[in-house]
C-alpha positions in Angstrom: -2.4 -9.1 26.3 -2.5 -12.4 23.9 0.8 -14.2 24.3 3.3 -13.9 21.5 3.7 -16.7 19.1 6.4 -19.2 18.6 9.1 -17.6 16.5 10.9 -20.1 13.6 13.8 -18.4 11.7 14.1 -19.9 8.6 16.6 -18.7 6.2 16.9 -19.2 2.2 15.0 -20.8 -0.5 15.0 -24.0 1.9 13.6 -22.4 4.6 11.1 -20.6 2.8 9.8 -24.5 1.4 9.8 -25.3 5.7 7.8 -22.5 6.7 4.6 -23.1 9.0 2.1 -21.0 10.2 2.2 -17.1 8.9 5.2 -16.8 6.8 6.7 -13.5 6.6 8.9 -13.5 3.5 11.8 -10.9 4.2 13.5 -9.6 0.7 14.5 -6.2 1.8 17.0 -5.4 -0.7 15.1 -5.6 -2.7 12.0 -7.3 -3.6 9.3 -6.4 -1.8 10.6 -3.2 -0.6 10.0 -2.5 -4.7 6.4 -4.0 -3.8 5.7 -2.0 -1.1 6.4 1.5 -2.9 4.4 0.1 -6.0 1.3 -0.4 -3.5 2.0 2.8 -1.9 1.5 4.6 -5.6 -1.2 2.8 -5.9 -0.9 -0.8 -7.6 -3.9 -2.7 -7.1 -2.5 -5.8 -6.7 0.8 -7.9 -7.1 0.8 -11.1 -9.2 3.9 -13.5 -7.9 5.5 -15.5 -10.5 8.6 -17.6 -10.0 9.4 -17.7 -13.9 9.9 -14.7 -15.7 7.8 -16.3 -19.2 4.6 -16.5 -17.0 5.0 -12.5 -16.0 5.5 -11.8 -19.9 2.5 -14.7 -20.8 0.5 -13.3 -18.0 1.7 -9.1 -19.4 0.3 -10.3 -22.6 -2.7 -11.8 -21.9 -3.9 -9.3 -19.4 -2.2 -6.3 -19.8 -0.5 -6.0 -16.3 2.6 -4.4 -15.8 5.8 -7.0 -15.5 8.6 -5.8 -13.0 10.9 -7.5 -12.0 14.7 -9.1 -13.1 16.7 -12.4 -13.2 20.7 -11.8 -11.9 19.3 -8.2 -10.6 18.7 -7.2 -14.5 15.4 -6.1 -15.8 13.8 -8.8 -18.1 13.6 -8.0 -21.9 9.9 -6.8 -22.0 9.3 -6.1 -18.4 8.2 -2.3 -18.0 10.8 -2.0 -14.7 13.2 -3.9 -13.0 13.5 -5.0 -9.9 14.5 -1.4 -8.4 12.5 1.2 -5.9 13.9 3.9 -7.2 13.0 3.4 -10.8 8.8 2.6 -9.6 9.8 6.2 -7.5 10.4 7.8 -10.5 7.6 6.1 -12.9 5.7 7.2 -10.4 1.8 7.0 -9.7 0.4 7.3 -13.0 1.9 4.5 -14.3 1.1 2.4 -11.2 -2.2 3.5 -9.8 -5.4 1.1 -10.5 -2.9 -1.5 -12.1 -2.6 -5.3 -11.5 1.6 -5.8 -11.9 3.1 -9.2 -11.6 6.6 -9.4 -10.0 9.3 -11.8 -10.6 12.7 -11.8 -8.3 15.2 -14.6 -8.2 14.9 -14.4 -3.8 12.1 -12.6 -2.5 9.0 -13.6 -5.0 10.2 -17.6 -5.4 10.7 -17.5 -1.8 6.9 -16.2 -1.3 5.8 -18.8 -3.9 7.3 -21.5 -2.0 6.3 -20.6 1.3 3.1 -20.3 0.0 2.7 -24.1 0.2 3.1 -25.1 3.4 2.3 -21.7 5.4 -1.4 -21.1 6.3 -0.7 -16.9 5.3 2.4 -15.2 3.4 3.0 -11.6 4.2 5.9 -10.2 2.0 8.6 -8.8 4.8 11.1 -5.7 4.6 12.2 -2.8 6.9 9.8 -0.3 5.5 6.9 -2.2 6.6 7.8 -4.2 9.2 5.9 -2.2 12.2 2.7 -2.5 10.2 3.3 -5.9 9.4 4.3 -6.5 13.5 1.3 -5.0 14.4 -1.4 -6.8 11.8 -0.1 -10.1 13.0 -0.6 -9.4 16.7 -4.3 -8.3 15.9 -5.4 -11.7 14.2 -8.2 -13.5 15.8 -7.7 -16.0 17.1 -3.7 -15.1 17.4 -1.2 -17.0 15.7 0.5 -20.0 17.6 3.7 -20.3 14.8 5.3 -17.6 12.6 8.3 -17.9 10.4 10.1 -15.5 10.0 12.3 -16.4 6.3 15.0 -14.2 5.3 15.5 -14.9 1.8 19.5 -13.7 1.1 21.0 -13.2 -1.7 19.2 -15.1 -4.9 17.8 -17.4 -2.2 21.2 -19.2 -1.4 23.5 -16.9 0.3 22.8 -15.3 3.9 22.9 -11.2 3.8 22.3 -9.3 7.1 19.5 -6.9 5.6 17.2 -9.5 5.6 18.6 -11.7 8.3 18.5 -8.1 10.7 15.5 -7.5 9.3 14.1 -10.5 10.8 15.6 -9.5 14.0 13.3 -6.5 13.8 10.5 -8.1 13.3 11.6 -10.7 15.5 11.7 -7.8 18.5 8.5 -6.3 17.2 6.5 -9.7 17.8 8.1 -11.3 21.3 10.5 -8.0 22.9 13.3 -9.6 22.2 16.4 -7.1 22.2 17.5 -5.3 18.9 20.1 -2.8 18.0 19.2 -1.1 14.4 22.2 1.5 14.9 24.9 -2.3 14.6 22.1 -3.9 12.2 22.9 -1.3 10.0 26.4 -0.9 10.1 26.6 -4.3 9.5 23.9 -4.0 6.6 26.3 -0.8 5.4 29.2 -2.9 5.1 28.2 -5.7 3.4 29.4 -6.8 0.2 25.9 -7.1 -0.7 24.6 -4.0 -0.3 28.4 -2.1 -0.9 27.4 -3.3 -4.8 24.7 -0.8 -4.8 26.8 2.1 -2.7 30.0 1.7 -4.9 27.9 2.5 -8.2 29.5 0.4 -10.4 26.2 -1.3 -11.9 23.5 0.3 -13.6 21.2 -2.4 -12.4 22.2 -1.6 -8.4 21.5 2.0 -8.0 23.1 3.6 -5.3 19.4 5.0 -4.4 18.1 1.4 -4.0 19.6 0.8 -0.9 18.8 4.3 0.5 14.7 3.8 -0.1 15.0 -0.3 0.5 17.0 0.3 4.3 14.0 3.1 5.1 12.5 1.7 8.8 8.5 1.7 9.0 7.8 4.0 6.0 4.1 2.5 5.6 1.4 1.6 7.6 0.2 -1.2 5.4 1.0 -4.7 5.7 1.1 -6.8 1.8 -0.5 -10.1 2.4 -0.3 -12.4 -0.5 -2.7 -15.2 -1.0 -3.3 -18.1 -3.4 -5.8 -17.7 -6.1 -6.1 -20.7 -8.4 -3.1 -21.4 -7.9 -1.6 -18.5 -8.3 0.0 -15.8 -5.6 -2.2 -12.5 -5.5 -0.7 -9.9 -3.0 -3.1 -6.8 -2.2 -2.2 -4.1 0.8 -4.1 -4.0 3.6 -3.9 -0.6 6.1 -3.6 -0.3 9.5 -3.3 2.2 12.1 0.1 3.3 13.3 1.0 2.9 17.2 3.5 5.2 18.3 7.0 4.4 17.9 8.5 2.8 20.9 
């Protein structure tokens, strides 16, 4: 059995720009839980943009789909916003065999500036995070450093999704003890995800946070790498191990 790597916790846009080794950018609520559901109906690959002008420069020029929002709003000529539920109900057709670039105010700037310093970024959340456990403890040679970054709310304020989220992962990758039944009761209560269960926002549907808390849905790990410059994520499957 390879030893496990040396854990960082990082936390925010700051300690996404410190991250070493394999970065594992955690937006759970709800980033790249959106990205992971897009890949799962069959986008071929996720363009990461920290500026919403180059998605729509990049939509016009190409003809990708632009999801994505700024303050948790859709952007005026983006074909979604930053919401799982809404890509649930577009639904494959729109999404299979398309490129889509993503822009989020946390979980996509944080991937472009981890992207920087870390040798790999793999975009984290809940309903991959046993694929994503197990992909990393496959690499040859293994990984001395991971990072895990928990990217908050808008990349400046600490939310326990993605800080328990890291936990998760945290356990997945070393055995270090976690408790999912209190990480999500303190998840629950939050005022951060109590936006999206009180329903008083269009832009936070109550369904969000249903879909985006989901624990190992897919066994496909999104691994985003730099392409002239720019962030390309594509999905890469795996096979499941049973549950422990």
């Amino acid at each position: 059995m390879q030893p496990s790597p040396r854990i960082l916790r990082k936390s925010l846009l700051a300690g996404a720009s410190e991250a070493q080794g394999i970065a594992v950018v955690i937006d759970v609520l709800r980033a790249f839980t959106t990205a992971a559901y897009m890949m799962h109906l069959g986008a071929k690959e996720i363009v990461l943009l920290a500026q919403a002008k180059e998605v729509l420069r990049l939509k016009e020029e190409t003809g990708c789909l632009a999801v994505g929002e700024v303050d948790g709003k859709q952007v005026a000529g983006f074909d979604l916003g930053n919401s799982p539920s809404a890509v649930l109900a577009a639904g494959r057709a729109l999404f299979a065999g398309h490129r889509v670039a993503q822009r989020t105010s946390a979980g996509v700037t944080g991937a472009v500036a981890a992207s920087q310093g870390a040798s790999m970024v793999i975009l984290g959340s809940y309903v991959t995070a046993r694929a994503t456990a197990c992909y990393i403890q496959g690499l040859s040679p293994p990984p001395e450093v991971v990072s895990l970054v928990a990217m908050g709310d808008i990349g400046k304020y600490v939310t326990p999704d993605d800080e328990r989220c890291a936990d998760y992962l945290h356990h997945l990758l070393t055995g270090r003890p976690y408790d999912h039944t209190a990480a999500l009761h303190e998840i629950v209560e939050h005022e951060c995800t109590q936006r999206f269960l009180q329903g008083n926002y269009a832009h936070y549907p109550a369904e969000d946070a249903v879909y985006c808390l989901q624990r190992d849905l897919f066994d496909f790990v999104l691994v985003a790498t730099l392409e002239a410059g720019t962030l390309v994520t594509r999905r890469i499957d795996g096979s499941r191990e049973e549950r422990r």
